[in-house]
VOPAGU-2260 file (C-alpha; in pm, 1 decimal, decimal comma):
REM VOPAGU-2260
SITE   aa  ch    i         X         Y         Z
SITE  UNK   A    0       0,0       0,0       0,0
SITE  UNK   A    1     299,0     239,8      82,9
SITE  UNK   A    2     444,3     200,6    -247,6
SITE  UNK   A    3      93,0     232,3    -466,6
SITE  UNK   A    4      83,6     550,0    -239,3
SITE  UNK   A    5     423,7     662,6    -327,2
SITE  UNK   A    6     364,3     625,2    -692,5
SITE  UNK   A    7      57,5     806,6    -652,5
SITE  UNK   A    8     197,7    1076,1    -516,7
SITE  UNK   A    9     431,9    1071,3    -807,5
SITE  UNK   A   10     206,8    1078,6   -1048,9
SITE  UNK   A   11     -12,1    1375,6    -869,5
SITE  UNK   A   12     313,3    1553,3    -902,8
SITE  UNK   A   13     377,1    1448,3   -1284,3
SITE  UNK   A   14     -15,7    1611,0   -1320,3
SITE  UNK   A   15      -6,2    1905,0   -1112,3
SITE  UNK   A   16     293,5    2024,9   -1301,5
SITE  UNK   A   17     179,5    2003,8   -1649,9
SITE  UNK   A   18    -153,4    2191,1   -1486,3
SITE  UNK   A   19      60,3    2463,6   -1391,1
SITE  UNK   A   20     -46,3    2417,1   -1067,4
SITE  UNK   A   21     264,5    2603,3    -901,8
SITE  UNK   A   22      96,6    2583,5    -561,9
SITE  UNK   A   23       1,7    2183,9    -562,0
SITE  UNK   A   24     377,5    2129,6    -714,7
SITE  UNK   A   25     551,1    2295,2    -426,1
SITE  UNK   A   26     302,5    2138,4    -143,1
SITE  UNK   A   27     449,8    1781,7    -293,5
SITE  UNK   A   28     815,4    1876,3    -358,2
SITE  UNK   A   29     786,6    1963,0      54,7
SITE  UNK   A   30     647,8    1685,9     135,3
SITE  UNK   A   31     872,7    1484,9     -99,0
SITE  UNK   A   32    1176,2    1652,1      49,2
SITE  UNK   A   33    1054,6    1573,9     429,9
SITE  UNK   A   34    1004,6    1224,4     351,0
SITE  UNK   A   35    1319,1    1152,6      87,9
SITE  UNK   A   36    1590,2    1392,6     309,8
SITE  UNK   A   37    1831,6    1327,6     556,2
SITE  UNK   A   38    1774,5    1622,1     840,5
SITE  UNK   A   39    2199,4    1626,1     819,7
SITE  UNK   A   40    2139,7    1723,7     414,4
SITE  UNK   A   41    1851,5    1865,9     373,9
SITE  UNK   A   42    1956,3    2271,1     313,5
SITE  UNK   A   43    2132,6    2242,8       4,3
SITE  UNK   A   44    2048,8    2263,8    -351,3
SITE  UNK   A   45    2187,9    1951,7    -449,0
SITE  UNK   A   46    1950,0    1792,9    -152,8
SITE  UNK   A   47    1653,5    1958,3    -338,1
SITE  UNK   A   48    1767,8    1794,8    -661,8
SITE  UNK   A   49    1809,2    1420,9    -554,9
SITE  UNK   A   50    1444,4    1523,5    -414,3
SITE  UNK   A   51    1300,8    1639,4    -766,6
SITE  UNK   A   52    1432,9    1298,7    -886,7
SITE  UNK   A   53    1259,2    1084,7    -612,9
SITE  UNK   A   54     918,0    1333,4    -651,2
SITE  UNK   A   55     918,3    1275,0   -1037,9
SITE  UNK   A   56    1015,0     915,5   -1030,1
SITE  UNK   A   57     686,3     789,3   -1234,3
SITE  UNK   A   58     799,6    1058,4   -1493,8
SITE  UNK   A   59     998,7     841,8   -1741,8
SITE  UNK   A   60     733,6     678,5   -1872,3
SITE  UNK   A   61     654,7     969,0   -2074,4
SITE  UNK   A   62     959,9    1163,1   -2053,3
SITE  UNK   A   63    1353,4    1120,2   -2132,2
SITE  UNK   A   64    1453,3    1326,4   -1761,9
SITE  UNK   A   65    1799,3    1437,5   -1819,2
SITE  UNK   A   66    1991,1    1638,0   -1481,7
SITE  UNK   A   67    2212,7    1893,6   -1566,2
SITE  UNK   A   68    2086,2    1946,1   -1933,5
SITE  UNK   A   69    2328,6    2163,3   -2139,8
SITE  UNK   A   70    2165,9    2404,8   -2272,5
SITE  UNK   A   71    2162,4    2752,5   -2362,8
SITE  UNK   A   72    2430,1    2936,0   -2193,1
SITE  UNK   A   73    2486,8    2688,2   -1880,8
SITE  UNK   A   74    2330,8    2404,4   -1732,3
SITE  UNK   A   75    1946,2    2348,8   -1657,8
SITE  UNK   A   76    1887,6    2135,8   -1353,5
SITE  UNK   A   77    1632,1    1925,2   -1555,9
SITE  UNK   A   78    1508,4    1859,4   -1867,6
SITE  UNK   A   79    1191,0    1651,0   -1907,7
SITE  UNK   A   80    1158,8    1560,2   -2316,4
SITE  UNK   A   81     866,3    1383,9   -2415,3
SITE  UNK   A   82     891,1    1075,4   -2549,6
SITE  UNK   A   83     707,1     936,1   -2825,5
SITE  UNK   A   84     421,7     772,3   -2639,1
SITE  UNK   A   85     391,7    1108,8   -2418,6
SITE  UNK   A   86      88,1    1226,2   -2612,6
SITE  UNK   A   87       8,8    1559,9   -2585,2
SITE  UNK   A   88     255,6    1636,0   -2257,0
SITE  UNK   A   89     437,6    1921,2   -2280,6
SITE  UNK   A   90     826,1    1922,0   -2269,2
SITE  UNK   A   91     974,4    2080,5   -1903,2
SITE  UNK   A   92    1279,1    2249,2   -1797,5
SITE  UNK   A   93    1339,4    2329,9   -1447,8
SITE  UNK   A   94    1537,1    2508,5   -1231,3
SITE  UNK   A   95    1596,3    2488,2    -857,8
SITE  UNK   A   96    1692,5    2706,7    -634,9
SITE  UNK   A   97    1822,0    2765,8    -266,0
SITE  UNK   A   98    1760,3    3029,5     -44,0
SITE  UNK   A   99    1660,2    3243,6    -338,1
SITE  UNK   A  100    1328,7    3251,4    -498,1
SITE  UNK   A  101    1117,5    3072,3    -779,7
SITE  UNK   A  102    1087,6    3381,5    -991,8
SITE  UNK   A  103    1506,6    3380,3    -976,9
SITE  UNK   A  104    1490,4    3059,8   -1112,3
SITE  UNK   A  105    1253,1    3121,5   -1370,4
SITE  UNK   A  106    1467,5    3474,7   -1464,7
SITE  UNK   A  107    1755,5    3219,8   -1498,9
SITE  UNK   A  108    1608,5    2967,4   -1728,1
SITE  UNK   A  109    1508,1    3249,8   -1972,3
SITE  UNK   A  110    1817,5    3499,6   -1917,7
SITE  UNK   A  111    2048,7    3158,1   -2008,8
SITE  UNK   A  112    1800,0    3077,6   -2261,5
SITE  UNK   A  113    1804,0    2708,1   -2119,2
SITE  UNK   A  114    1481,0    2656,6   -2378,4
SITE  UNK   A  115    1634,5    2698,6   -2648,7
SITE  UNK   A  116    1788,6    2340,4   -2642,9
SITE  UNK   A  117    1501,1    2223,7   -2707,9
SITE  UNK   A  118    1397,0    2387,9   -2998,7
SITE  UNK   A  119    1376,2    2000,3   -3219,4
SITE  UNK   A  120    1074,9    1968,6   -2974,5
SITE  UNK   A  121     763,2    2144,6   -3165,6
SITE  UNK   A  122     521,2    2166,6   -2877,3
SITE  UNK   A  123     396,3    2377,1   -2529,5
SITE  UNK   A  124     696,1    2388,1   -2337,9
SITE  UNK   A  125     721,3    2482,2   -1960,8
SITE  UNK   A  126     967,4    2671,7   -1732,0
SITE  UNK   A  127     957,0    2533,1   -1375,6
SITE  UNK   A  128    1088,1    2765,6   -1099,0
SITE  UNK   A  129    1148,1    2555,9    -737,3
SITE  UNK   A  130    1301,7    2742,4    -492,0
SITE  UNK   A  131    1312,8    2616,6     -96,1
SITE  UNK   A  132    1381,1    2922,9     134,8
SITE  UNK   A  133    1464,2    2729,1     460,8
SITE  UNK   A  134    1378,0    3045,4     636,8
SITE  UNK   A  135    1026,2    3095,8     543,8
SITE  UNK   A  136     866,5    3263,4     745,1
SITE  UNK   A  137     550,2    3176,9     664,9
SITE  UNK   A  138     605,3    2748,3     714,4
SITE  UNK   A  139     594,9    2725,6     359,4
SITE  UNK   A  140     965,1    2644,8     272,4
SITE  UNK   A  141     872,9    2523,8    -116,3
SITE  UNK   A  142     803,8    2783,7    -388,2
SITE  UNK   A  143     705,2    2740,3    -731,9
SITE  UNK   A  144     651,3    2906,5   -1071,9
SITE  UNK   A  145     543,1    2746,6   -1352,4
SITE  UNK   A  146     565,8    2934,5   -1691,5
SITE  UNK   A  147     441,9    2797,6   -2036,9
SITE  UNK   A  148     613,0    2918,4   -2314,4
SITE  UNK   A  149     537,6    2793,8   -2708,0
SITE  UNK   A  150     835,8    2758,2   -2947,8
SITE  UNK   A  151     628,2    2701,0   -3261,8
């Protein structure tokens, strides 16, 4: 039952993301993050990124996931390209951030034009901001932007 409920979870992630539902996305990256995360290295970026790969595990079904995608002028943290059974999903890069914010993540995909690698892929594409402030004031440590952007 814990793993069908770990998958699930997965999945609602995979969803909520190409929904550009920014706020569902960063409720399950948290949780994600408190569950998959060692408390001795949980405030770093790279933390956050072995997270994204746990939260999106269900993802390569659909989607070639490739971490530290060169692209652009640098490096995006992810790339999600669809794969030829993914239908009508949309193709994803995303950036993660520490201490920061999502819209400086989102700033950095399009300022390093980390997009552009993908410009083979004819089809919605979206920008994915994550940024985990582990300061927040507010208890809500996870932020997220989603952005969709249309190469054709």
């Amino acid at each position: 039952k814990e793993i069908a409920k770990t998958i699930s979870k997965c999945d609602e992630l995979l969803y909520a993301t190409i929904d550009k539902d920014s706020n569902r996305v960063a409720e399950l990256i948290e949780l994600a993050h408190e569950t998959y995360t060692s408390v001795l290295k949980y405030n770093d970026e790279n933390s956050l990124s072995c997270v994204i790969t746990m939260a999106y595990f269900t993802a390569p079904a659909y989607y070639n996931v490739v971490r530290e995608f060169p692209s652009g002028k640098g490096y995006a943290d992810f790339a999600f390209i669809p794969r030829a059974n993914a239908g009508s999903r949309p193709a994803m890069v995303v950036e993660l951030k520490y201490n920061q914010s999502a819209d400086s993540a989102i700033a950095q995909i399009k300022e390093k034009r980390y997009q552009g690698a993908l410009s083979r892929y004819h089809g919605k594409i979206l920008l994915v901001g994550v940024n985990y402030d582990p300061d927040s004031k507010n208890n809500k440590k996870h932020t997220c932007i989603i952005e969709e952007v249309n190469p054709d």
